[in-house]
N, C-alpha and C positions, 0 to 999 in steps of 0.2 A: 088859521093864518099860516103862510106853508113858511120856511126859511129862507130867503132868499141869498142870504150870501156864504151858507155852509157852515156858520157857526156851533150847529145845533151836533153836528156832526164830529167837528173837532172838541165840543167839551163832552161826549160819548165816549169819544176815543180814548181820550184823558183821564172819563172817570173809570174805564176797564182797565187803564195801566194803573191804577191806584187799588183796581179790588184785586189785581194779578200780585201787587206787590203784599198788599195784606195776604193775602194768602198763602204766599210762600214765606212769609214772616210768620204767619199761623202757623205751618206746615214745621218751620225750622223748631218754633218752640216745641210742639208736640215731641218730634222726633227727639229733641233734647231730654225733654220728660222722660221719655219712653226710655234711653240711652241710661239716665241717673236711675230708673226702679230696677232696671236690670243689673246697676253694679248694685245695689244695695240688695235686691234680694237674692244675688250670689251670695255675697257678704255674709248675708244671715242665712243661709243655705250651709255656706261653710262653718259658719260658725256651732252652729245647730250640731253637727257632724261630729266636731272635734270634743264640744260640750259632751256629748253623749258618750262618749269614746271616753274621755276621761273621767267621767262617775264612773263609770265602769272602774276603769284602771283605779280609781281613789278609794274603791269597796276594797273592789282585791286586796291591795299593797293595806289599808287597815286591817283586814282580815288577816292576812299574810304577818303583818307586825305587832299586830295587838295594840295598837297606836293610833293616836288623831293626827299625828305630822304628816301622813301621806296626803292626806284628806284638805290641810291648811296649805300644801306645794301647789297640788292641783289646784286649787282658788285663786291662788295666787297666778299662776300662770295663766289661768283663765280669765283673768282680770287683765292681765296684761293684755291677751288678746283681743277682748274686746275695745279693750282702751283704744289699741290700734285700729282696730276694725272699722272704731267711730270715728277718729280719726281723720282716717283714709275716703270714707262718705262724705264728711265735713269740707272737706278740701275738695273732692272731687263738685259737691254743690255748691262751695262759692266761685271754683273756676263758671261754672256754667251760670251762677246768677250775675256772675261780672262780667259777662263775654266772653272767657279764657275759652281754650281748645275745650272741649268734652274728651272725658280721659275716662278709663274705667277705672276702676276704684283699686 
């Protein structure tokens, strides 16, 4: 039975504007993902860096001092950094699961 009055046509049209729009709605979320793993594995990229850098520096200065105090600074500062570190991810993944801008971390 062929279509006589072009209905068949206009709800074609309508169902491509609806897979166009899923699609760039996929599209957006992807690229958001993709946006959120790169500020976090910066994050822990930098983080990784500094940690390593400062065992180092926290052997020395005990070696150097004959002491645990250098050893408990560094932890301590390293704690803070991560604090921030998590943070800074935490906030950047609720802008982006609420709609906010995407912001790097």
């Amino acid at each position: 039975m062929s279509d006589c009055c072009g209905c068949e046509k206009i709800e074609t049209r309508a169902l491509a504007a609806k897979e166009r729009r899923a699609l760039v709605t996929v599209l957006g979320i992807n690229v958001a993902t993709f946006v959120m793993m790169v500020a976090s594995a910066w994050e822990c990229s930098r983080n990784d860096i500094y940690e390593g850098s400062a065992v180092i520096l926290a052997a020395v200065a005990v070696w150097l001092f004959g002491a645990g105090w250098p050893d408990l600074l560094v932890a301590i500062a390293l704690l803070v950094l991560f604090a921030r570190s998590a943070v800074r991810v935490l906030k950047a993944a609720w802008r982006g699961l609420h709609g906010g801008e995407l912001a790097s971390a």
